[in-house]
N, C-alpha and C positions, 0 to 999 in steps of 0.2 A: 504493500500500500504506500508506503512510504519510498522515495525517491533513495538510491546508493550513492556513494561517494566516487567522487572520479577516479580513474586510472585505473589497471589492472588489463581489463576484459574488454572488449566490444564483440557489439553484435550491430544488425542492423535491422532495419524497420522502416518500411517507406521511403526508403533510399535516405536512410541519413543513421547516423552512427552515434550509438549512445556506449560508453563507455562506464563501466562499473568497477570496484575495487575487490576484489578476488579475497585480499590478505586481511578482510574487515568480515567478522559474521554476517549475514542478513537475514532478515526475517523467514524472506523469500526461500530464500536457499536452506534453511533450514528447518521448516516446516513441510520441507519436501523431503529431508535427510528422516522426516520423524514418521513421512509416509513409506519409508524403503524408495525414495528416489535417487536418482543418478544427478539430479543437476544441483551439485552441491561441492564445495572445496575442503579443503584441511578448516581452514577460522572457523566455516560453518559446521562440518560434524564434529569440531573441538566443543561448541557452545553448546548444541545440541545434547553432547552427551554430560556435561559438566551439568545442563539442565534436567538430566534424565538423572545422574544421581543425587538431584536434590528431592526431585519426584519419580520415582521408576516406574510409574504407569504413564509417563507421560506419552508416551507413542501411542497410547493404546487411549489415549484421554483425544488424541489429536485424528487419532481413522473414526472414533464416537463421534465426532463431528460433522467430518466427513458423509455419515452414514444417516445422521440427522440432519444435512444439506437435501442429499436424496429423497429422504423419507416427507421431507416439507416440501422440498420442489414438488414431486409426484403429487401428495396430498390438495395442492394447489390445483394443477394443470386436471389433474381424474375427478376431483370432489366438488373444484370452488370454478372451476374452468377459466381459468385463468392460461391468458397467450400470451402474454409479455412479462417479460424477468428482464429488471435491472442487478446486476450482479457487482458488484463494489468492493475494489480491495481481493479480488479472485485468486491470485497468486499465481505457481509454477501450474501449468495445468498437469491433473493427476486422473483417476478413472471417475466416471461418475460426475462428470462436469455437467452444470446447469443445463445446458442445451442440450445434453444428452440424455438425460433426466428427461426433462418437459418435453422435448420430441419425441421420445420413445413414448410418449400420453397420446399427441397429440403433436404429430410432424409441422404443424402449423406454425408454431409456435414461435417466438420474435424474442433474442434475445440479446442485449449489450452487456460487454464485459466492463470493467474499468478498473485501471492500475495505474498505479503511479512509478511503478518501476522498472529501466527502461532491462532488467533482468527478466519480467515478464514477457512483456514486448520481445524479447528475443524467442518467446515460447508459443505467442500467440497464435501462430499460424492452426497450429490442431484446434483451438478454440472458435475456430471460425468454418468448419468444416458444418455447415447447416444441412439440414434434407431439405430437398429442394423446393417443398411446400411453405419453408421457414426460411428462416432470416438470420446470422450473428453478425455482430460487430467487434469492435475491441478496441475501445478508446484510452489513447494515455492522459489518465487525469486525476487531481489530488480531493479526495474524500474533502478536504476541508475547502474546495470550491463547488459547491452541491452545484449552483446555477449555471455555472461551464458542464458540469457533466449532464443534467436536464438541456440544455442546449444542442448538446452532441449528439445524444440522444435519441433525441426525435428526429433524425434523421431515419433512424428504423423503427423508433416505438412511436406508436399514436398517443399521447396523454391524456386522448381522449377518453380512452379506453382503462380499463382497470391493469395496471401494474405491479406487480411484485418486485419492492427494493429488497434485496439479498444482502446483506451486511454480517457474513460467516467472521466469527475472530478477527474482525477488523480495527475496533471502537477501541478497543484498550489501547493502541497508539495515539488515540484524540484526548488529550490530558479534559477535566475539567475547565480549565482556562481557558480550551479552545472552543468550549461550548457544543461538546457532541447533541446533548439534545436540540439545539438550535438545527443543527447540521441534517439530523433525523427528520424534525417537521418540514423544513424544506424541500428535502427529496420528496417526502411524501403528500407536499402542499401540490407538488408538481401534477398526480393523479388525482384524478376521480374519485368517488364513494365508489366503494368496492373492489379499492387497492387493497394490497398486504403488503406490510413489513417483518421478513424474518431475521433475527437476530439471532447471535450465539458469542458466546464472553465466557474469558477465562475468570472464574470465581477467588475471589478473599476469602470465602468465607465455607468452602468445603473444603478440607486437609487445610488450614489455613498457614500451618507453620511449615510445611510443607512446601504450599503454592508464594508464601512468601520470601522463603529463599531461593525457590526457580527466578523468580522475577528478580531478584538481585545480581546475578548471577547470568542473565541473560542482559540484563542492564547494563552488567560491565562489560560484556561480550561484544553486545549486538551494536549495529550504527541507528538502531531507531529503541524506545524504551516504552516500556508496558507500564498498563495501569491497571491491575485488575478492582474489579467492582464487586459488593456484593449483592444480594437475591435485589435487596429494596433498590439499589442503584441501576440494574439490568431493569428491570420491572420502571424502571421510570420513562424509558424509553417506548415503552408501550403507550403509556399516556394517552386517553382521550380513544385508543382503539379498543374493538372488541376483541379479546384475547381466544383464539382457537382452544378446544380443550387438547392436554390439562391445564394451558395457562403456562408459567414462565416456570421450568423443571428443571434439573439436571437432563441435559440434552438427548443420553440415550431413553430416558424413560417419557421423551415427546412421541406418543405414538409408535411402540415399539414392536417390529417383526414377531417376537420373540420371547419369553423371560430371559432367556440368559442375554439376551441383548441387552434391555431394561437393566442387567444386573453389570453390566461393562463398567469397568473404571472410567471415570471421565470426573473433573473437577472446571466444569463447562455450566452455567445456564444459559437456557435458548426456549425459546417462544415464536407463537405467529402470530401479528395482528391484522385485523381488519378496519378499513378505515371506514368510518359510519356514511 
């Protein structure tokens, strides 16, 4: 979500050359080391793992996520019929990507990425692989300018129409000061009654001594820093919407396959709203 530091790496994207620093952890890169991915360096599976011995379920707290992306995307596109996803802060693409989700409902389906890091951007190509019925995009743009990204946008989403903003583990990089709830109404002033906002955040306040020295620790790692929130701070984010059942839960037990799903490590709350 957050922008890398220069030097190191380049990739390219639209014919122009974004360069990143290899020798600095990122978010990016190591949220993918925590999916069993390959696009990751030494900085980043050093931070990763330095984060896994402070919580040792954390990979397994990070695919829980993952797995309640799918399960809300789907939920939306089969239940709430829902054809447009705004996706924010989407990261290295992994399996189960939004578009792939919601078309596999409903091939129709119109979907825009948006990242701010030009590490994504180097990956974006698979994200834009639509069926032919639908639509992707994949805008570079920073979560803390909602109104460039609503702008962008609409180039392939109607706002006419009801919207899904996606905002997976993104929000703990927008400090308080930056005014994430400000940030949240926005996107979602953009749609209609009968949008949805799904969110998902790493928790203070499950394992808390736990999840409090991961976020230290990645702090001093990472080139961007967490804030984790807990139940009442995630839940403020809903505000004003009707909350899907159960309401704002630890992320595997939002609607789960399974019990032993339900029963996954995960130090995550996540919810879905609808907007009245």
């Amino acid at each position: 979500m957050a922008g890398g530091a220069l030097g190191g790496a380049a990739s390219e994207e639209n014919g122009e050359t974004a360069a990143f620093d290899t020798g600095v952890a990122h978010v990016a890169r190591v949220y993918n080391y925590w999916l069993g991915g390959s696009a990751n360096f030494p900085a980043d599976r050093v931070a990763a793992e330095q984060a896994m011995a402070a919580y040792p379920d954390l990979a397994l707290s990070v695919r829980a996520n993952r797995a309640f992306l799918a399960r809300a995307v789907r939920y939306l596109a089969r239940e709430e019929g829902i054809r447009q996803f705004l996706d924010i802060g989407t990261g290295i693409p992994a399996a189960n990507n939004t578009h792939e989700v919601a078309q596999s409902v409903a091939p129709g389906c119109r979907v825009v990425y948006a990242d701010h890091d030009p590490i994504v951007a180097a990956h974006a190509r698979s994200l834009l692989a639509s069926a032919p019925e639908g639509a992707t995009d994949y805008l570079e743009a920073d979560l803390r300018e909602p109104g460039k990204i609503i702008s962008a946008a609409a180039r392939t989403l109607d706002f006419r129409q009801p919207v899904a903003v996606v905002l997976m583990a993104v929000l703990q990089f927008i400090p308080d000061g930056e005014d994430p709830d400000g940030i949240v109404a926005e996107l979602l002033e953009a749609g209609p009654s009968g949008s949805y906002l799904i969110v998902s955040h790493p928790a203070s306040d499950i394992d808390p001594e736990a999840m409090a020295e991961m976020a230290t620790r990645l702090n001093r790692l990472m080139s961007q820093s967490v804030a984790l929130r807990d139940h009442g701070e995630v839940s403020r984010f809903f505000e004003g919407l009707e909350l899907a059942e159960p309401g704002v839960v630890r992320i595997p037990e939002w609607r789960p396959d399974s019990p032993a799903e339900a029963a996954s490590p995960a130090t995550m709350w996540g919810g879905v709203g609808r907007q009245p």
